[in-house]
C-alpha positions as CSV (number, residue, x, y, z in Angstrom):
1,X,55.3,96.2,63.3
2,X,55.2,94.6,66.5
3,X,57.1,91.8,65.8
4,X,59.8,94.4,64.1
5,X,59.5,96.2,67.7
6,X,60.1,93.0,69.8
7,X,63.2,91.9,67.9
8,X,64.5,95.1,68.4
9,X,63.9,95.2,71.9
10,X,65.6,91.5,72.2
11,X,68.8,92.6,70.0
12,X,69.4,95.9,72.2
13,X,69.0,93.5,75.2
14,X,71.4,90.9,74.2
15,X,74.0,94.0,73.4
16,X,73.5,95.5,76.7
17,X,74.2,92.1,78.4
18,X,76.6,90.7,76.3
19,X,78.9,94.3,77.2
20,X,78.1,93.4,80.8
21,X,79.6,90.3,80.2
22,X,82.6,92.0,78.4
23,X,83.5,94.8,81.3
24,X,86.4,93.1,83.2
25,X,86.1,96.2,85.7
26,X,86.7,95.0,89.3
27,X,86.6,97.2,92.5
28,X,90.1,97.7,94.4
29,X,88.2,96.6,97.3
30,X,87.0,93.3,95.6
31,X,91.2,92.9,94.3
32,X,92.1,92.8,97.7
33,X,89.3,90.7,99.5
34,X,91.1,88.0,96.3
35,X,94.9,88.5,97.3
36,X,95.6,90.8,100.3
37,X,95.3,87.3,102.9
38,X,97.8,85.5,101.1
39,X,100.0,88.7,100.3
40,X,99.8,89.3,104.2
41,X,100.9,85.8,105.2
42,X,104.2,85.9,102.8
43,X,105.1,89.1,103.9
44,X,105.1,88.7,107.4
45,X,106.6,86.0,107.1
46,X,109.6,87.7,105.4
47,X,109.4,90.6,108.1
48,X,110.0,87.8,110.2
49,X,112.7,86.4,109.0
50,X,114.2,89.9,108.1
51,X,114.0,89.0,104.5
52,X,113.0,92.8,103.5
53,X,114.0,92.7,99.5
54,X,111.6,89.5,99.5
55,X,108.3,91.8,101.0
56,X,109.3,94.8,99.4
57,X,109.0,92.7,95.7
58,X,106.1,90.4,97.6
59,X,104.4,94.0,97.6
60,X,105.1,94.8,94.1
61,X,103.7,91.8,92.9
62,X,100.8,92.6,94.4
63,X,99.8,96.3,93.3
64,X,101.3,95.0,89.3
65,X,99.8,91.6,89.3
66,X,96.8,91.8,91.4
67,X,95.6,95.7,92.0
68,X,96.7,97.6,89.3
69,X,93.9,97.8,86.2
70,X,91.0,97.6,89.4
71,X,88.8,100.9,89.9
72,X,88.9,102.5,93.2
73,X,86.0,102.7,95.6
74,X,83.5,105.4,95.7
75,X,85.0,106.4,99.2
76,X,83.6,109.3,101.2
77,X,86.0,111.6,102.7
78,X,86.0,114.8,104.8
79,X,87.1,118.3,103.4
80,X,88.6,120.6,105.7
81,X,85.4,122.4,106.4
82,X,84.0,118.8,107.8
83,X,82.3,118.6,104.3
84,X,81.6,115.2,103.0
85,X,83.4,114.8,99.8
86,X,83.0,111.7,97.4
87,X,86.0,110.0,95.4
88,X,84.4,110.3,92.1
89,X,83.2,113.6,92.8
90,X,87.1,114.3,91.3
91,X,87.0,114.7,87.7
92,X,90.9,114.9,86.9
93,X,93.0,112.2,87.4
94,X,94.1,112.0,90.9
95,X,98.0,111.6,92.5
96,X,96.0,110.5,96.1
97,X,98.7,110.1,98.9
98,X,97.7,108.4,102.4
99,X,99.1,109.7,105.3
100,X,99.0,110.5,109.1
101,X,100.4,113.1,111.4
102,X,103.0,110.8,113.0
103,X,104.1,109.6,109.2
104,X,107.4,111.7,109.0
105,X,108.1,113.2,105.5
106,X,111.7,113.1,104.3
107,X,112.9,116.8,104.4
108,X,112.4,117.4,100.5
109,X,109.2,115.7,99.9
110,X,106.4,118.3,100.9
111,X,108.3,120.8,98.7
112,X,108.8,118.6,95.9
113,X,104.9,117.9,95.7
114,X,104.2,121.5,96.0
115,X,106.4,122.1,92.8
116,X,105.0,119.8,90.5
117,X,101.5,120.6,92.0
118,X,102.1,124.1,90.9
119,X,103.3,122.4,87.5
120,X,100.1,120.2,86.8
121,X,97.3,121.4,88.9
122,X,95.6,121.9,85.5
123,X,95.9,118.1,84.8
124,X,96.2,116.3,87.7
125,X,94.4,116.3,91.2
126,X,96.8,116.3,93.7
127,X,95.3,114.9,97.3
128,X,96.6,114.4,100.4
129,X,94.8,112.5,103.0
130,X,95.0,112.4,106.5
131,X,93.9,109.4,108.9
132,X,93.3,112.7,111.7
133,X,91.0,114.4,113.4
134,X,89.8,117.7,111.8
135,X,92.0,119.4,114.1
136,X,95.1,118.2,113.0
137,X,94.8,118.2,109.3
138,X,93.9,121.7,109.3
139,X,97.2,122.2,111.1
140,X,99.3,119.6,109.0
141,X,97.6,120.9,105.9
142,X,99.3,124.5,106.2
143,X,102.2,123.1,105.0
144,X,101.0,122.2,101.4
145,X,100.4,124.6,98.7
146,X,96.9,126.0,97.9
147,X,97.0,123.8,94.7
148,X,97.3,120.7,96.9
149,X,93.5,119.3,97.7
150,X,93.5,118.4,101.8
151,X,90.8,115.7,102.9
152,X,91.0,113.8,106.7
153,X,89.0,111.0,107.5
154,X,88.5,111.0,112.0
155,X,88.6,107.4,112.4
156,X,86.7,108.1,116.4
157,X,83.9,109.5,113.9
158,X,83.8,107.7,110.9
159,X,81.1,104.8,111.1
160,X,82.7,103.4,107.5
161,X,84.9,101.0,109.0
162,X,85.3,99.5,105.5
163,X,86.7,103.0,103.8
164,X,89.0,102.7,107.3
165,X,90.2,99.1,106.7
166,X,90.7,99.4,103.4
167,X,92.6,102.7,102.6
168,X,94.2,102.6,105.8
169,X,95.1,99.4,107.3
170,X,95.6,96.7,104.4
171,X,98.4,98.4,102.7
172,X,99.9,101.0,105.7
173,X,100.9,104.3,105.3
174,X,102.4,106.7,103.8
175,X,101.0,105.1,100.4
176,X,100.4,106.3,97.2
177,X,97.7,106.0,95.0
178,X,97.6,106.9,90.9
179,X,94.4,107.5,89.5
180,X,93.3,107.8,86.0
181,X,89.9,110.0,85.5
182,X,87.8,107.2,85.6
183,X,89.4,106.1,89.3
184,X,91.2,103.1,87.6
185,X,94.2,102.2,89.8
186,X,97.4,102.9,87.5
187,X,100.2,102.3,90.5
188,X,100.5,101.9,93.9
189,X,104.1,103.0,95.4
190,X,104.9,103.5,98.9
191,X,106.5,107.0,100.1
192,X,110.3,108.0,99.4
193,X,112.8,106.8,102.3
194,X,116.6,107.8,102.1
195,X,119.2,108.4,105.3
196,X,119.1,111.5,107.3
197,X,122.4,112.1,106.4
198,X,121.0,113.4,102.9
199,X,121.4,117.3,102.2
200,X,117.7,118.8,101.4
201,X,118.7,119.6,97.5
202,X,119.1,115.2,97.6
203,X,116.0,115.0,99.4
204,X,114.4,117.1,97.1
205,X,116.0,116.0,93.9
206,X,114.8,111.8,95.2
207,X,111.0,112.9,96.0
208,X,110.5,115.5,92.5
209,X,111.9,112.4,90.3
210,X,109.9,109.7,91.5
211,X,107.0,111.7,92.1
212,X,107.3,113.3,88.4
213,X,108.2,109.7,87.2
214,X,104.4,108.3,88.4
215,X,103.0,111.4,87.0
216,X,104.4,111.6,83.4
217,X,104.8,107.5,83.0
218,X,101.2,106.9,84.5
219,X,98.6,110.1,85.1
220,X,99.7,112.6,82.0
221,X,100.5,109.5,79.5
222,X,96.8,108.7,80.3
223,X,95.4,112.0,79.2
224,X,94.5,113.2,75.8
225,X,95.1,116.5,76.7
226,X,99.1,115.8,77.6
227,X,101.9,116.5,75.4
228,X,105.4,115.3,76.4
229,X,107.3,117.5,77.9
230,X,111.1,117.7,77.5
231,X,111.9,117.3,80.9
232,X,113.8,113.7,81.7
233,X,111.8,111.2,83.9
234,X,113.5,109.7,86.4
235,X,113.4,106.2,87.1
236,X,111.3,105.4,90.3
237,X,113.5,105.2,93.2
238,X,111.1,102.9,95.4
């Protein structure tokens, strides 16, 4: 009987470390520790040379090849009420967007992500966050729809320099996260920019269709619960 136990025992074992073995997962923070230095170097030194269609597809290359398919870190944020609120804390998939108050929206984008907030707030998370001080998220968020989640992190009073350096200051703002329910990073995309000269119904029309492009083709495909609607999704227009 106790030899039947013990090889028991040694079979579960080997399972349990042979799947530990198996899981590929790998942090987002871990992903760019590997490739943000060298990403950083190429691009600036396109930026340098004014070579913008070489960092823009530098950057691609990096959230398709080298962040996409890694899990997001457990970061703690701050709800409006100063509450701390954990990442994984979120249950639904999440369409996280980072931003600041000196980041200036293209006329038709807060209204587009109100839409299709209203649309999918049973499915998806929407999140915006602001790199502020309590004080001015409260005031920035009174612009988003009650069906938009509002979180700030106040860098003077956060002592995480790493949730700092890594949400805010390797990639730059405004940027886009896509999150699937278990915080794996689908896409990456930075924010919608088009000429002032656009009327708001372009504005509008630009910001809904790539927003509802990352949502449908990424977020909603992931879910069980999703069934396809009939409305066309647009092509990204990063």
């Amino acid at each position: 009987m106790v030899r039947l136990l013990l090889c028991f025992l040694i079979f579960n074992f080997s399972l349990g470390a042979f799947a530990q073995q198996d899981d590929p997962r790998i942090l987002f923070s871990e992903a760019l520790a590997l490739h943000l230095p060298k990403y950083e170097k190429q691009a600036k030194n396109a930026y340098r040379l004014r070579n913008y269609e070489k960092a823009h597809t530098l950057f691609d290359t990096l959230v398709q090849e080298d962040l996409n398919g890694s899990y997001m870190d457990n970061f703690e944020l701050n709800d409006l009420k100063g509450k701390k609120i954990y990442l994984y804390n979120i249950k639904k998939p999440v369409y996280l967007i980072t931003y600041a108050s000196w980041c200036i929206a293209t006329e038709g984008e807060i209204p587009a992500i109100n839409a299709l907030a209203s649309k999918y707030q049973d499915q998806v998370e929407f999140v915006i966050l602001f790199w502020d001080t309590k004080k001015v998220a409260k005031k920035m968020s009174k612009d988003y729809s009650n069906n938009i989640t509002v979180l700030y992190v106040d860098e003077q009073k956060n002592n995480d320099s790493f949730v700092i350096s890594q949400l805010k200051h390797s990639l730059g703002l405004p940027t886009t996260f896509l999150l699937d329910g278990t915080k794996k990073i689908l896409d990456i995309r930075r924010g919608i920019t088009h000429p002032l000269s656009k009327t708001f119904d372009e504005s509008y029309k630009m910001n809904y269709n790539s927003i509802h492009d990352g949502i449908a083709n990424h977020l909603l495909f992931e879910s069980k619960k999703f069934t396809l609607s009939k409305e066309t999704v647009a092509i990204n227009n990063n």
